[in-house]
C-alpha positions in Angstrom: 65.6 120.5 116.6 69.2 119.9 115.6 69.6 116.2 115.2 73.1 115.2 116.5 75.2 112.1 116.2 75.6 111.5 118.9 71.3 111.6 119.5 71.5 108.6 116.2 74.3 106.8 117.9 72.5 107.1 121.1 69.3 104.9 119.4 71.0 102.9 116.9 72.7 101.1 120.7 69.5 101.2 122.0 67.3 100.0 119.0 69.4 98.2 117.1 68.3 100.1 113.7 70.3 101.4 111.0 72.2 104.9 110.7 69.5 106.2 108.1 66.3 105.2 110.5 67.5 105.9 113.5 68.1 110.0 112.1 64.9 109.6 110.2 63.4 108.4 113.3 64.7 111.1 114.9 63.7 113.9 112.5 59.9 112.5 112.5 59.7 112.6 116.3 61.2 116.4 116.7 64.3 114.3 118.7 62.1 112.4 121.4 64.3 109.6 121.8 61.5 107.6 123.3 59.2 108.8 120.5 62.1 107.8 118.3 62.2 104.3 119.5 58.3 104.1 119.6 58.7 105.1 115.8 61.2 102.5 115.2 58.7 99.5 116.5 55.9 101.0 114.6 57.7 100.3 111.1 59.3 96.8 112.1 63.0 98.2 112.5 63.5 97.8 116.2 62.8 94.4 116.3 66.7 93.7 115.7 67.5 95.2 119.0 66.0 92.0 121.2 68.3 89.6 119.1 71.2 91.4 119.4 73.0 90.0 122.2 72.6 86.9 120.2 76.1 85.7 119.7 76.4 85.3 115.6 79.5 83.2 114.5 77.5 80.7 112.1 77.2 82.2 108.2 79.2 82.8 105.2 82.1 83.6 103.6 81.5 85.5 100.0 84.4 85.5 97.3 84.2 87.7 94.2 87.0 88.4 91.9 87.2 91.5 88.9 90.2 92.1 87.0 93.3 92.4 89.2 90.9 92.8 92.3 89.8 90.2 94.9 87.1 90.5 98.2 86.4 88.2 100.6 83.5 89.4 103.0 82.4 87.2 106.2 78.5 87.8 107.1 77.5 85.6 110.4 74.3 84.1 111.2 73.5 82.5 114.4 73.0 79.2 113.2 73.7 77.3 110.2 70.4 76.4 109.5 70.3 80.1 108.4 73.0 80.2 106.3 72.0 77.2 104.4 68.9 79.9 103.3 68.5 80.7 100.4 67.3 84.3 100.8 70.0 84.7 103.0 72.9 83.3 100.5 71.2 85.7 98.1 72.2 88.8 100.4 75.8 87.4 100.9 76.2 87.0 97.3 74.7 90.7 96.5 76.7 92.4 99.8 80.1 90.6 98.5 79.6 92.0 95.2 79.1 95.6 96.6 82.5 94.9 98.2 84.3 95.2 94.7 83.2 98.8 94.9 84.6 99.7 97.9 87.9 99.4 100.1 87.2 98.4 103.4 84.4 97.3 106.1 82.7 101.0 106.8 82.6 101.9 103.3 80.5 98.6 102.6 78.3 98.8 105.0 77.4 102.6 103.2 77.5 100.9 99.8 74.2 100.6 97.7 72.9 97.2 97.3 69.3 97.0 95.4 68.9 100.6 96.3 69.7 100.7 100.0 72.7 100.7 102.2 74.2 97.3 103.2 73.2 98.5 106.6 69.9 98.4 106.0 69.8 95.6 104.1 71.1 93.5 107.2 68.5 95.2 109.3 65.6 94.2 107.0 66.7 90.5 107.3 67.2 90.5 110.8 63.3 92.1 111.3 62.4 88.8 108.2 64.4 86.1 109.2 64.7 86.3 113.4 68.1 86.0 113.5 71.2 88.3 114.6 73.3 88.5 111.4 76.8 91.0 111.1 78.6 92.0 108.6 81.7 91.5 110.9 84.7 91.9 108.1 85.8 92.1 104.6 89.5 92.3 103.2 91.2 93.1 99.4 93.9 91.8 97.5 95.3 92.8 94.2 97.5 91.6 91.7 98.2 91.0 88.0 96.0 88.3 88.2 93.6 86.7 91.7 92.4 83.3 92.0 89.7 82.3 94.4 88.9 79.3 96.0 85.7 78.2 98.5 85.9 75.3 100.9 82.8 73.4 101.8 80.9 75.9 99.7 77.3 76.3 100.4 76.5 78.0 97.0 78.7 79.7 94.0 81.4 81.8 95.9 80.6 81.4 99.3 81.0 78.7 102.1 82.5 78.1 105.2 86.3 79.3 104.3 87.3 81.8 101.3 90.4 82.1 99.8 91.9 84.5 97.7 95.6 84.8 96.0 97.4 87.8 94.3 99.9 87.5 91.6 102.3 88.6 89.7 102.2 87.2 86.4 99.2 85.2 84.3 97.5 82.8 86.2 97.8 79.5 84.2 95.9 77.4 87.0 98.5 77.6 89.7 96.6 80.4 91.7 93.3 77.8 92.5 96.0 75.3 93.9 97.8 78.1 95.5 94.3 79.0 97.4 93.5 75.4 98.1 97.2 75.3 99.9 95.9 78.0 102.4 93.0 76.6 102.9 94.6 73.5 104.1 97.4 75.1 105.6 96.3 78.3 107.4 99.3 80.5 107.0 100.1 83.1 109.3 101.6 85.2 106.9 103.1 85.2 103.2 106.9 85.9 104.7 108.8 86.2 107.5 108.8 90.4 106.8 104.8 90.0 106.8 105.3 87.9 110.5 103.7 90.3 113.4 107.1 90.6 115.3 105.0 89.8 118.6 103.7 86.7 117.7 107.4 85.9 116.7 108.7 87.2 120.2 106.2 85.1 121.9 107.2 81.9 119.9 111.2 82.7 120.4 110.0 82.8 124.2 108.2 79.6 124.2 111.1 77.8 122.4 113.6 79.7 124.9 111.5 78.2 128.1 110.9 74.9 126.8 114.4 74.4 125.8 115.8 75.5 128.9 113.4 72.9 130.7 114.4 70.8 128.8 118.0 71.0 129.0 117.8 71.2 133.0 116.2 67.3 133.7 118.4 66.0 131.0 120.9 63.2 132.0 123.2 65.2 129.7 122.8 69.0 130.0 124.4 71.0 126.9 126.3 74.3 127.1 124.1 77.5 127.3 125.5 78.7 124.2 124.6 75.6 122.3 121.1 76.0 122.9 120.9 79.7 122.4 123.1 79.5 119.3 121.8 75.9 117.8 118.8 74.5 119.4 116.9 77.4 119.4 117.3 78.9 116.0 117.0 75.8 114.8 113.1 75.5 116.2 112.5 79.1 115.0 113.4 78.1 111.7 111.2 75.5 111.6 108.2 77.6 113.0 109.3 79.7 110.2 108.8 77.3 107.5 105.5 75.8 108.8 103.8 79.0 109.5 105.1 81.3 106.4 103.3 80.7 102.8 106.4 80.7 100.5 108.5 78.5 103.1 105.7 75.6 103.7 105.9 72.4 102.0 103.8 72.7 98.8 100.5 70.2 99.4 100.5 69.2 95.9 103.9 68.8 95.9 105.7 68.6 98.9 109.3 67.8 97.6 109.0 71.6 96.7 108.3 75.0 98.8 105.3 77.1 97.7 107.8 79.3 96.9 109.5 77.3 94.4 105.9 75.9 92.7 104.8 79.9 92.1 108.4 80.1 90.2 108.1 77.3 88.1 104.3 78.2 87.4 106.0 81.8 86.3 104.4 83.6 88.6 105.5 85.6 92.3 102.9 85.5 95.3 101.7 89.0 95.9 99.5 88.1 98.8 96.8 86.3 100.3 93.9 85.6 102.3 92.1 83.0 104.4 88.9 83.8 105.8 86.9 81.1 108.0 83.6 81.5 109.2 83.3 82.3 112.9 87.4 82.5 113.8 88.3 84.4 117.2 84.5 84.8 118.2 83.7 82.8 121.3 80.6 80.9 120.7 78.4 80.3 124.0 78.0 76.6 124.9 73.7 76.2 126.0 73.1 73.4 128.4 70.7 72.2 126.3 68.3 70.4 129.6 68.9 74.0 131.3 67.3 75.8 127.7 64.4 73.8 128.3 63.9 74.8 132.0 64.4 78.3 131.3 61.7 78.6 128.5 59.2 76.5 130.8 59.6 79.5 133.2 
């Protein structure tokens, strides 16, 4: 029987399994998807499927610089206790690696690590461990030279936040403060070009509103024009210069712009990124006195 992609896709929902098990799976039970899944639980590999409702957004953030390249790659756990393993470090360390190799998230979860895909890898420690873990994203930056930086680090290149910074130019210690900026700072983007225009749209809107509100319980209203022409674009400057890497105020220095400490280190800012552990996933809140009444039944 002609295994389809759909039939692998179909168990790897159901199972939880890995691309490669769920068609082997598949092939060793003639395509009896039941069979398939019977299969899987024989050999251990359905067992992620019951944690995988699990919400995962403890873990790690994984660094690794080569030559002009940098990776940062964000694995999640689904508590911290887990990431503080040091079997499960170990796998960060090897799957951030693999990263180097590759240029974005679905070519890493195909990459090799210790002879099997990253995907499988994940599974395995899912099945040992207990835990739902996800390689949820990676990102690349290149340069003349990248500097990396790890805040609250749990072992060598990984913790809770990962930096990395691509220049132009040698790096003659600048980059490591550049990356300790960010990770203070959180920057939304290097420049004003690199801005997403909606989030700038929204802000002009939010400045427009409030200044409008303002301007209409105020003992002494100004002219339209002033606050379209004044008041506003003076706010959107400032959102400008606190949200944009090159404009901020330069933590080690902040009689300067980050901007201005690149060019006297020699060097232009190519890029960056900032990577924290967990961001934009909602993490569910347990009653902890309703936990214990549900597991007494």
């Amino acid at each position: 029987m002609t295994i389809t992609a759909a039939m692998v896709k179909e168990l790897r929902e159901s199972t939880g399994a890995g691309m490669m098990d769920a068609k082997k799976a598949l092939t060793e039970t003639n395509g009896d998807m039941e069979a398939a899944v019977d299969w899987l639980r024989t050999k251990g590999l359905a067992k992620a499927a019951k944690k995988a409702d699990r919400v995962a957004a403890e873990g790690l953030v994984g660094v690794a610089v080569a030559g002009g390249k940098g990776v940062a790659v964000e694995i999640n756990s689904e508590t911290d206790f887990v990431a503080k393993n040091a079997e499960f470090q170990g796998m960060v360390g090897a799957i951030t690696n693999a990263a180097l190799g590759v240029s974005d998230v679905a070519a890493l979860r195909a990459a090799d690590v210790a002879g099997k895909p990253v995907e499988t890898v994940l599974t395995d420690a899912i099945a040992k461990i207990g835990e739902n873990m996800t390689l949820r994203r990676m990102d690349v930056v290149e340069g003349e030279s990248v500097a990396a930086y790890v805040h609250n680090a749990a072992a060598d290149g990984m913790g809770k936040i990962g930096v990395l910074v691509a220049l132009k130019g040698a790096d003659n210690g600048i980059g490591k403060q550049l990356a300790m900026h960010i990770a203070a700072t959180s920057p939304l983007a290097l420049n004003e070009a690199a801005l997403d225009p909606a989030v700038v749209e929204r802000e002009r809107a939010v400045q427009t509103q409030k200044a409008l509100e303002e301007n209409a319980s105020s003992d002494k209203p100004k002219p339209e024009a002033v606050i379209q022409n004044n008041i506003i674009p003076g706010r959107m400057k400032k959102f400008l210069e606190e949200n944009t890497l090159v404009n901020q105020k330069f933590v080690m220095n902040p009689d300067i712009t980050v901007a201005q400490a690149a060019s006297e280190a020699g060097v232009e800012i190519l890029g960056f990124v900032r990577m924290g552990v967990g961001e934009g996933i909602e993490k569910k809140e347990e009653n902890f006195a309703e936990e214990v009444a549900k597991m007494q039944g």
